[in-house]
Each structure stands twice: as structure tokens, then as C-alpha cells.
C-alpha positions in Angstrom: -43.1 -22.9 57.3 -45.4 -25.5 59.7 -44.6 -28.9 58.5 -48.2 -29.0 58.0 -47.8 -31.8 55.9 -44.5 -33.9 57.6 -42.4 -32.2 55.4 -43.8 -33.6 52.0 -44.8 -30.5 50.8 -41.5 -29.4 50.5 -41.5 -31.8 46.8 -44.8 -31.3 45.5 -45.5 -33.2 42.6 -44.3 -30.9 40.0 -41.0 -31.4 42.0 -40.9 -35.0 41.7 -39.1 -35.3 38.2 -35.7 -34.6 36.8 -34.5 -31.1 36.9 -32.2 -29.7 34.1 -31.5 -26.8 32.7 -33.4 -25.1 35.6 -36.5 -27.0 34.2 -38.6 -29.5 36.0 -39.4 -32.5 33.8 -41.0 -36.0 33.9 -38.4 -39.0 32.4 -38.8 -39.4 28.4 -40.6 -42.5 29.0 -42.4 -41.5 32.1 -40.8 -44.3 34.4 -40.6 -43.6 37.9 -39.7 -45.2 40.9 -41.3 -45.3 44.5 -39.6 -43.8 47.6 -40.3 -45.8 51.0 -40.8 -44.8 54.6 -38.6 -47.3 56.5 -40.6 -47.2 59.7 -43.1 -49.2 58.1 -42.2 -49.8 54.6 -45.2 -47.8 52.9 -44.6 -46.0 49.7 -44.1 -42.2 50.4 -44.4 -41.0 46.4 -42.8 -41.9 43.7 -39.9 -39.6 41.5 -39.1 -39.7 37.7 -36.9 -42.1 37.3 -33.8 -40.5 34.8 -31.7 -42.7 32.6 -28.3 -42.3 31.2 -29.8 -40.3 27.9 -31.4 -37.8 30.1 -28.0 -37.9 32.3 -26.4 -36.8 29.5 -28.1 -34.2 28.6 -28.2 -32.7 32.3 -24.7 -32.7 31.7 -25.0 -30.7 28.5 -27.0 -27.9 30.6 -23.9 -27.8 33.0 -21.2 -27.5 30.0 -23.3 -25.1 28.6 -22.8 -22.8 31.4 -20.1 -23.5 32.8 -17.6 -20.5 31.4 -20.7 -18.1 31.9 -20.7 -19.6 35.6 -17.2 -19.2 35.8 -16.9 -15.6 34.8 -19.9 -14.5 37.6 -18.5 -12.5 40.2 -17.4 -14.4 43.1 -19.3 -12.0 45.6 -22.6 -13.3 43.6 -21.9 -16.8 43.7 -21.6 -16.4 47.8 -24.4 -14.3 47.9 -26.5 -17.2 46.3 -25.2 -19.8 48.8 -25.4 -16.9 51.3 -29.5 -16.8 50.6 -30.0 -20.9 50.4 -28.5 -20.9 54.3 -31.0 -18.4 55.2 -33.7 -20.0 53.3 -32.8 -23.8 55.0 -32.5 -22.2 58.3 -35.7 -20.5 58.2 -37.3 -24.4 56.6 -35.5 -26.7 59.3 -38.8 -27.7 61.1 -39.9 -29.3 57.3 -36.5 -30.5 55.8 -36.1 -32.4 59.3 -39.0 -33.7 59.3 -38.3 -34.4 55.5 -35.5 -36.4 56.0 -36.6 -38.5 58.9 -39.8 -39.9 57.0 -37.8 -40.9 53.9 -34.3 -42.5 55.9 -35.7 -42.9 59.2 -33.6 -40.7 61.5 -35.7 -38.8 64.7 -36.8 -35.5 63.8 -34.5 -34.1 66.2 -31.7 -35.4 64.9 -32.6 -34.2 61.3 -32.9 -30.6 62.3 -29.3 -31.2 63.6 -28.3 -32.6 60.2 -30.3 -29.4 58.8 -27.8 -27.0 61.1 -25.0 -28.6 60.3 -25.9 -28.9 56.4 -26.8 -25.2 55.5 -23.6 -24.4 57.6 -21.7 -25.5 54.0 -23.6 -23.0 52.2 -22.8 -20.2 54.7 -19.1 -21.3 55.2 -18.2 -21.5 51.0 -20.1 -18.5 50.6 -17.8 -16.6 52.4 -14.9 -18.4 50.7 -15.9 -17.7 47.3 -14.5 -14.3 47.9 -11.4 -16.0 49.2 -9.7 -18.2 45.7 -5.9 -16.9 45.8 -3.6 -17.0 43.4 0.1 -16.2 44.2 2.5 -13.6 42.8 6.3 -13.8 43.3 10.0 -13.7 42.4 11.7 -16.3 40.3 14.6 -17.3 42.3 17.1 -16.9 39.3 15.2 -13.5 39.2 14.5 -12.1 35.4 10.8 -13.0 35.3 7.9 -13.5 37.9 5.8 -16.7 38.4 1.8 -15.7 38.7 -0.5 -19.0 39.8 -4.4 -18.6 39.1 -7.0 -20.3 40.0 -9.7 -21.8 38.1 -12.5 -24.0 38.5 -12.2 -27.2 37.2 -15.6 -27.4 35.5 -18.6 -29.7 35.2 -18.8 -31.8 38.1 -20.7 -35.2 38.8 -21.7 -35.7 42.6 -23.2 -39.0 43.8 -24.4 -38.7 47.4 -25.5 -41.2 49.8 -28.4 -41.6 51.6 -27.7 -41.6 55.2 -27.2 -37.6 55.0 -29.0 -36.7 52.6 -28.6 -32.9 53.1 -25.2 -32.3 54.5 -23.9 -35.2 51.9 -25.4 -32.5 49.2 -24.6 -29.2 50.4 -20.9 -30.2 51.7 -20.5 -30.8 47.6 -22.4 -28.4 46.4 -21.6 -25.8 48.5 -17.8 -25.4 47.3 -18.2 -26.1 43.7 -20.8 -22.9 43.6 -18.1 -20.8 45.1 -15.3 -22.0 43.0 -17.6 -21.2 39.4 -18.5 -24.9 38.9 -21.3 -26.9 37.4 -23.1 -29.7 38.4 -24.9 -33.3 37.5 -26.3 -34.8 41.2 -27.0 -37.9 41.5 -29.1 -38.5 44.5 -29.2 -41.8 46.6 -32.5 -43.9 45.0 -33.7 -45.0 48.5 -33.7 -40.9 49.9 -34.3 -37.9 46.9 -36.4 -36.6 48.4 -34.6 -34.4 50.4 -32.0 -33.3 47.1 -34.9 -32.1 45.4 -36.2 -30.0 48.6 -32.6 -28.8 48.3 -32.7 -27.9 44.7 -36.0 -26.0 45.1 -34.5 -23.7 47.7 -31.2 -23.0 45.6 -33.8 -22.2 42.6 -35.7 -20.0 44.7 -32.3 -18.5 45.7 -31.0 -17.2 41.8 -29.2 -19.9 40.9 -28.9 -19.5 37.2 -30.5 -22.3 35.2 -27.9 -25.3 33.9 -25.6 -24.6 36.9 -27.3 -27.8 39.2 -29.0 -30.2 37.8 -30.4 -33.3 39.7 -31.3 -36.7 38.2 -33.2 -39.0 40.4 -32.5 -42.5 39.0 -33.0 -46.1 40.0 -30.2 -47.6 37.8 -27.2 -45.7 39.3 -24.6 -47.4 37.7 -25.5 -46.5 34.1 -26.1 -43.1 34.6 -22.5 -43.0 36.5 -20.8 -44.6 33.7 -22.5 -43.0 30.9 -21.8 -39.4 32.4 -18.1 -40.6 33.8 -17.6 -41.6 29.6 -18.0 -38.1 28.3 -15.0 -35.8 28.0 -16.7 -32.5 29.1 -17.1 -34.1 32.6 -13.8 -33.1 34.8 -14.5 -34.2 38.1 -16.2 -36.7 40.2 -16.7 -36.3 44.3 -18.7 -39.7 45.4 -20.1 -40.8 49.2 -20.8 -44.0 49.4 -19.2 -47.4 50.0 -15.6 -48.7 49.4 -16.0 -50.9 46.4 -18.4 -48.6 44.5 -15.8 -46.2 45.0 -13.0 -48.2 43.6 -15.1 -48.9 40.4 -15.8 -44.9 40.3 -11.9 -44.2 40.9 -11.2 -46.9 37.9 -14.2 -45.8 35.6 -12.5 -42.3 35.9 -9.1 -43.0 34.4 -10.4 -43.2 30.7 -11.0 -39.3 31.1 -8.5 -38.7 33.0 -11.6 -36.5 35.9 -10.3 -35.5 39.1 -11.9 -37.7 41.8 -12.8 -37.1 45.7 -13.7 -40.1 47.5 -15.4 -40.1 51.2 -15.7 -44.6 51.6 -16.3 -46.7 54.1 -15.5 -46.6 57.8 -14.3 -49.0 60.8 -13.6 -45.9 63.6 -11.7 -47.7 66.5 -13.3 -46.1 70.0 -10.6 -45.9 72.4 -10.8 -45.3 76.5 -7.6 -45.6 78.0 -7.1 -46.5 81.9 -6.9 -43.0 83.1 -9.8 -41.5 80.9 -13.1 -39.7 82.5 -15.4 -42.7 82.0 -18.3 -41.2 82.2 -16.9 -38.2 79.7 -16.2 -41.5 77.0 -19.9 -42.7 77.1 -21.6 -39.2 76.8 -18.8 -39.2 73.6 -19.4 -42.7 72.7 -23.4 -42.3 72.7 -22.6 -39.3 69.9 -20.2 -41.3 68.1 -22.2 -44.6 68.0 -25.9 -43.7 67.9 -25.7 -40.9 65.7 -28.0 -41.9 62.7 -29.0 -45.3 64.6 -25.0 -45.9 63.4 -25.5 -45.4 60.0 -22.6 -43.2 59.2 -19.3 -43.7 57.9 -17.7 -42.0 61.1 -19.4 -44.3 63.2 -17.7 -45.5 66.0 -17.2 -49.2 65.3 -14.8 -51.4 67.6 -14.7 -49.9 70.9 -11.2 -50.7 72.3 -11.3 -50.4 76.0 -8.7 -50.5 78.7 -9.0 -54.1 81.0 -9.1 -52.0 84.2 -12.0 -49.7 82.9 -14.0 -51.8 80.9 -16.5 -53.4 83.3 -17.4 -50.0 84.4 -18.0 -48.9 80.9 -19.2 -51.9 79.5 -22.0 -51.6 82.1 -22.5 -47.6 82.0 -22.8 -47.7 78.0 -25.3 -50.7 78.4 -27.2 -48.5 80.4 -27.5 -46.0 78.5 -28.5 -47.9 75.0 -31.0 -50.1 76.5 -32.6 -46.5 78.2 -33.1 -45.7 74.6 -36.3 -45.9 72.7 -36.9 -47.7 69.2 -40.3 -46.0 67.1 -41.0 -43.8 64.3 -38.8 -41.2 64.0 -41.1 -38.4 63.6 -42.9 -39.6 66.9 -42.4 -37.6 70.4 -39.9 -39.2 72.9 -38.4 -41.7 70.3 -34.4 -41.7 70.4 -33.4 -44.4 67.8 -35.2 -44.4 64.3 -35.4 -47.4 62.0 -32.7 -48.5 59.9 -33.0 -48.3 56.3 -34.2 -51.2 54.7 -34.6 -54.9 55.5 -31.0 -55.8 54.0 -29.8 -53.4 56.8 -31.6 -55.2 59.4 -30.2 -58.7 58.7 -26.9 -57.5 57.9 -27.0 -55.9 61.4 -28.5 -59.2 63.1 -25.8 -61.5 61.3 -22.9 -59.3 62.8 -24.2 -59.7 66.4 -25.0 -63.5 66.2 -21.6 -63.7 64.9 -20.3 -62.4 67.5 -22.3 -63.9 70.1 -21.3 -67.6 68.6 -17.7 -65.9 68.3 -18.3 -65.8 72.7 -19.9 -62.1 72.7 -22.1 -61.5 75.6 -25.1 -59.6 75.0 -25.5 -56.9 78.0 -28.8 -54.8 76.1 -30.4 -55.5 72.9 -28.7 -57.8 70.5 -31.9 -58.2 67.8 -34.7 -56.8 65.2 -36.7 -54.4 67.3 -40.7 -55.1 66.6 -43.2 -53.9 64.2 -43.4 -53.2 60.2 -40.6 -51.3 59.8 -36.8 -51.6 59.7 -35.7 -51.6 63.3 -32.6 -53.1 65.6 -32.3 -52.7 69.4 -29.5 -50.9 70.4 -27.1 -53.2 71.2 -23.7 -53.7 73.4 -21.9 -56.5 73.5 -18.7 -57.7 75.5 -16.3 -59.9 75.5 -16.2 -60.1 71.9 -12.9 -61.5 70.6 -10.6 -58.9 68.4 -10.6 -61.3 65.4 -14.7 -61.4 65.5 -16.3 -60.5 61.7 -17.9 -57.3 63.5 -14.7 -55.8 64.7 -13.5 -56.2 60.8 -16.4 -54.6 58.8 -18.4 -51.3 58.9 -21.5 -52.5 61.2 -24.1 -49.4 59.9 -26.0 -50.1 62.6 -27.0 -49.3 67.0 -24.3 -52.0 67.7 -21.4 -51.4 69.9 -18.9 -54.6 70.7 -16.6 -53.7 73.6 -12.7 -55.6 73.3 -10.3 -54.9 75.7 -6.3 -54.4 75.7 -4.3 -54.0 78.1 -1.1 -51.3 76.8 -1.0 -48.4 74.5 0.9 -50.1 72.2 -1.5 -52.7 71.5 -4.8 -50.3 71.7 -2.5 -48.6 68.6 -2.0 -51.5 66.6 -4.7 -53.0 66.9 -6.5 -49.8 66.1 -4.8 -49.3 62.9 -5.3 -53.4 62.1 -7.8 -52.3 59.7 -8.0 -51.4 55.6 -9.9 -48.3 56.7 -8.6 -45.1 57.8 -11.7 -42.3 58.2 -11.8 -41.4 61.6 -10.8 -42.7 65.5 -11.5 -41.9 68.3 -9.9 -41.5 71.9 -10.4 -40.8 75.3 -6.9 -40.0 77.6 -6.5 -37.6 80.4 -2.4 -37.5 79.5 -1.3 -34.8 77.2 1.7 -36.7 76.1 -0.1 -39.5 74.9 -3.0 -37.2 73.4 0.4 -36.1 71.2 1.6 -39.6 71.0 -1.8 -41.2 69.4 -2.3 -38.6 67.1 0.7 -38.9 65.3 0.1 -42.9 65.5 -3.2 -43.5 65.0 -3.6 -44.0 60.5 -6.4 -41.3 60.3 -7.7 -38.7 58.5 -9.6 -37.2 61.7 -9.3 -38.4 65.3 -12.0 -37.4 67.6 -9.9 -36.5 71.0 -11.6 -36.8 74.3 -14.9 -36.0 72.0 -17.5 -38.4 69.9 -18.5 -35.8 67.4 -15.7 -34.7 64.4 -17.6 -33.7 61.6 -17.5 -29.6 61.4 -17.7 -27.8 58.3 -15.0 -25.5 59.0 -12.4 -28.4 58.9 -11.4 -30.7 56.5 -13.5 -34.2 56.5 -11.6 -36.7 55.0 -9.9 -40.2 55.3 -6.8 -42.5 54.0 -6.2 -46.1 53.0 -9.5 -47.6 52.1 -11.5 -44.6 53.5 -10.8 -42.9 50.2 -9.1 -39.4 49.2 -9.7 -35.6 49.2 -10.9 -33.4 51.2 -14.7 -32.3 52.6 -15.3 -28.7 54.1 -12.6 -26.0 55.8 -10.3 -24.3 53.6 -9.1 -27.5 52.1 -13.0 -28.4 50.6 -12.3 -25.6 47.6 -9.7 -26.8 46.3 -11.3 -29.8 45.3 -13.0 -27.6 42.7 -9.9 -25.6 41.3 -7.1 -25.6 38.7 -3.6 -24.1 39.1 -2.8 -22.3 36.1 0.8 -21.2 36.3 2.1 -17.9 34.0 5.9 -17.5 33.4 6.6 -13.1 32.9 9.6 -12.4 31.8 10.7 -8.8 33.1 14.1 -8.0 31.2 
């Protein structure tokens, strides 16, 4: 497909409402709500805007289904997900340019996002053929112990908006393989993209009742009135760290299963004897991917005293090099944030800082123009107690602290409630060993900026949330043990 028409004629308007039950429908009431372009704030189109009623009945398609969906063969449930990879691979060009008019991120970046999502699909459907149970000996002997696996049935995902296709195919992806069904719950500021994603898994086979997607602008009904009803077993939520613990609390009534991928605050460390110029080509990935609007964002940026000038002044080079504009506009490098709220979050962190005793080596405020923009930013000197080495900056900002031993570049990288992801840069093996059995971390980036891969497990601790994302690990989310006791004499 061309893009003819940026990527908008991917959600026609007969793909602009609620879909359930493989049907696509308006809201009861006909509400909808408007979708904005962040690189100008203009209106983009407007979606059906679903309730908690029609939430519920999405979720009645899925129960429906679901022991039909579980029975299907595994090898047709892969060969599904096997088709929607094809399909998005052959449709990057318009999903990429999709996703960067509707959250902001360069085209280029979005046909990255577009790789790396349809990856999900290709990886669980080659696992759907792969559930094992296990088949052994009691020790006492006199009987055998068989495990099975099953799936653990309707499902609610909420995804976020930052990634809006890898967030729903990373989700998605596994619960098709394992036999579940689905309620999605797209992000209100980006559905655009989820319902690009839903047309393609139509177009695929997916049977009808086994996805269904409702758009909605009040989030926190809809959650609460699907997370209230018995038939719903299991919750996987992207998103923030205080929506999440309301999620993981809300879920206790029913007793769901919950996955939780929260907030981030990735330490970035270069120790004294790293390849300097290796740990700015990894902290450009690490910091500007998605303008820094991702969870695995590098966030403090912990540098050794005897290296940090020449890094400081390196990285500064290389974020003031970039350029701020439209995402979907040739030779632009660094897209608009998402909404205003972003922008003076962003800005508040940096003067902060700066009154804190930051210096400001490039950037440091609101780029220009209608739309939602920062400079990319670096700042030194910023003192380790400073409110933006403490919360998840979501934005182009990088504030450079030094230490001066390994010990302290641990402790103080662990001085945080989150634990998603760190990263580090270290020529010495023995310390490579050393700071990955220290560091509190789901996933350390070693000598690298870039962790996410959907062959391995994507996941976090402490504040950063629960379960696991991707790799062998990701299906399991989505499965039951049953265990059967055979006597044999």
C-alpha cells in the first residue's frame, strides 16, 4: 500500500467505531470523541466513543467464544498470527506513517516500531505450537503426575499510547497462541493505530468474538465495570504506576490474574574505563527513542567524574545536532511530545533542575510553533537529590550526575521505587558480572541502549510492576496449570 493518504486510510470511517463480536458499530448513543495530531493540535477524526454497557457486552462476545477459541488447533491459531505479520510487514509504510500523525513520533521511527511490533505476531505464532505439559514419575512411585496447560480465558488489555502497536501486538500476540479471548482497551489520545491493527487481524481469519476493541474516553469506568464481572480472568495493563496499583487492587474482588509493565527511572551508567563514544551512540538510542517517551527510557545518566566532561560535551553535541518538526516531515529527528501537559511537565523538570544548579549545555525549553514540542536537552551538574533524577521525565531530557566508585554508581542506581530497566557501559568483564547481579532490574541494557526484543522477556520489579512481556516467558501469562494424579496399581 502507498500511504496515499498519510496513513488515515488505514481506519476509514466505517472503522472508526467499536468492534465486537467481529462487527463494526457506532456507540448506543452515538458519542464519540476527537483524536488529535500533536504537531499542531488539529483534530485528525473522531472514534465512537464506547461506555461501560457496551464494555460489557464486548466482553460477552469474548466469553462466548472462548472454549470454541480454546479447542482451535494450535497450528491455526499461529497460522492467523502467522498471516497478520505478513500483512503488517507488507503495510509498514502506512501504519508508520499512522502512528506518527496521531502520537507524534518520525515516520522512521514508526516503521521501526512497525518491525519490532509484527515481530510478536511472528514469534507467538511459532509458539502456539509450543504449550507443554509434563509427564512423569511420582517419587513414591504408584501413580504418574500429568500437568496441562490451558488458557486462562477472557482477557482485558489496556495499552498505552506511546507504542501503540508493539504495546498491542506484544499482548495480543500470546493470548492468540495460548486459545485466549480478548476486550482492548486502546489509549484515548492514540486508537487509531489498534483499530488499523484490528482490521488486519480481521482480514487475517480471526474468528468473530475472539478480539474486540473499545475505543473510550472514560477509561476508568469501562476498566472497572469489565474488572467487576466474574467471566473476566485476567488483566495485562501498560501504563503508569498508580493506575496500575488501582488495576492490581480493583482485581482482587475477582480474584483475575494481572501483568503489569509501570513506570520507569532507567539509571544510564558509563564507568571510567567505558568506550565513550560507544555510551553516546547507546545513550542517543536509549534516551531519544520516542522523543523519551517510553518507560525504558534512560533517565539519570550516572557518569564516572574522570569521563564525564568528555561525555557531557559529546552527548550535547549530538542532541542539539538534532532537529525538532513534524514527524512525518523529511530530515526531522525528534517529533512532538504528546500533549501540552507533557510539555510543561517536561519544562518544570528542567527549571527544577536548573534552580537545583543544573547547567544547561543544549536545549533546556518548549521548542516553537503550534504543536507539542521540547528541545532536546542535556543538562550537567545536576545534583543527585534533583526532582528530575527521582521521577520518570517522558521527555528529550538527559541530566548528567557524576560518582566517583562502583559502589556508589550501584547504590545510587538502585535509590529508586522503580526497577524496569538500567543501563551500563564497562569494558571489565568482572564488573559486567558484578552489576548485573547488583543492579534491582528486570533488564539491564549492557554496553548497549536498546533492550526491548521480542524474543526475551520484557519485564520489571519493585514499582516497575510484574510479569512478563515476549520470549518464552510472554505465554505463560495466558495459561493455567492443571495437574492430573494417575494411579497405576
Amino acid at each position: 500500500m502507498s500511504g496515499s493518504n498519510n496513513g488515515l486510510d488505514l481506519v476509514p470511517a466505517e472503522r472508526r467505531g467499536l468492534y465486537i463480536d467481529g462487527t463494526w458499530r457506532e456507540a448506543n448513543d452515538g458519542r464519540r470523541f476527537a483524536v488529535h495530531d500533536p504537531a499542531d493540535g488539529s483534530v485528525l477524526v473522531e472514534v465512537a466513543d464506547g461506555s461501560a454497557d457496551e464494555a460489557l457486552e464486548a466482553l460477552d462476545a469474548a466469553a462466548k467464544v472462548q472454549d470454541d477459541w480454546a479447542r482451535t488447533a494450535p497450528r491455526e491459531r499461529g497460522e492467523i498470527l502467522r498471516r497478520a505479520f505478513e500483512m503488517l510487514t507488507a503495510r509498514a509504510d502506512d501504519f508508520a506513517h499512522l502512528m506518527s500523525l496521531e502520537m507524534g513520533k518520525t515516520v522512521a521511527e514508526a516503521r521501526g516500531e512497525v518491525t519490532y511490533g509484527a515481530e510478536f505476531f511472528r514469534w507467538y505464532a511459532e509458539e502456539a505450537v509450543r504449550v507443554h505439559g509434563r509427564w512423569m514419575q511420582a517419587p513414591a512411585g504408584g501413580s504418574r503426575l500429568l500437568t496441562i496447560k490451558k488458557p486462562v480465558g477472557p482477557c482485558l488489555f489496556i495499552t498505552p499510547w506511546n507504542f501503540p502497536l508493539a504495546m498491542g501486538t506484544r499482548k495480543i500476540g500470546p493470548a492468540i497462541a495460548a486459545g485466549c479471548t480478548m476486550v482492548v482497551k486502546p489509549a484515548e489520545l492514540t486508537p487509531l493505530t489498534m483499530l488499523a491493527l484490528t482490521a488486519v487481524l480481521e482480514e487475517a481469519g480471526l474468528p468473530a468474538g475472539v478480539l474486540n476493541v473499545v475505543p473510550t474516553s472514560t477509561s476508568a469506568a469501562v476498566g472497572q465495570a469489565l474488572m467487576a464481572d466474574e467471566r473476566l480472568r485476567k488483566v495485562s495493563f501498560t501504563g503508569s504506576t498508580p493506575v496500575g496499583k488501582i488495576l492490581v487492587k480493583q482485581s482482587a474482588d475477582q480474584l483475575q490474574r494481572v501483568s503489569m509493565e509501570l513506570g520507569g527511572n532507567a539509571p544510564f551508567l558509563v564507568f571510567e574505563d567505558a568506550d565513550v563514544d560507544a555510551a553516546v551512540d547507546g545513550a542517543m538510542i536509549a534516551k531519544m527513542r520516542n522523543m523519551g517517551e517510553a518507560c525504558t527510557s534512560a533517565n539519570r545518566f550516572l557518569v564516572h567524574e574522570s569521563v564525564a566532561q568528555e561525555f557531557a560535551t559529546k552527548l550535547g553535541d549530538r542532541m542539539g545536532a538534532l532537529t525538532v518538526g513534524r514527524g512525518q516531515d523529511d530530515g526531522v529527528d525528534v517529533g512532538p511530545l504528546i500533549n501540552p501537559e507533557a510539555v510543561e511537565a517536561v519544562g518544570g523538570l528542567v527549571t527544577d533542575a536548573v534552580h537545583d544548579g543544573a547547567r544547561v549545555v543544549c536545549g533546556g525549553k518548549p521548542g516553537e510553533g503550534p504543536g507539542y514540542f521540547f528541545q532536546p536537552t542535556v543538562l550537567v551538574d545536576v545534583p543527585a537529590d534533583s526532582q528530575i533524577n527521582r521521577e520518570e521525565i517522558f521527555g528529550p531530557v538527559a541530566p548528567i550526575t557524576t560518582f566517583s566508585s562502583e559502589s556508589e554508581a550501584v547504590r545510587r542506581a538502585n535509590e529508586t521505587e522503580y526497577g524496569l530497566v538500567a543501563y551500563a557501559f564497562t569494558r571489565d568483564l568482572a564488573r559486567t558480572l558484578r552489576l548485573a547481579e547488583a543492579l534491582d532490574f528486570g533488564m539491564i541494557g549492557m554496553n548497549t541502549g536498546l533492550v526491548s526484543n521480542p524474543a526475551a522477556p520484557f519485564g520489571g520489579v519493585k514499582a516497575s510492576g510484574f510479569g512478563r512481556e515476549g520470549g518464552f516467558e510472554g505465554i505463560e501469562e495466558y495459561l493455567d496449570t492443571t495437574y492430573v494424579a494417575l494411579p497405576v496399581s
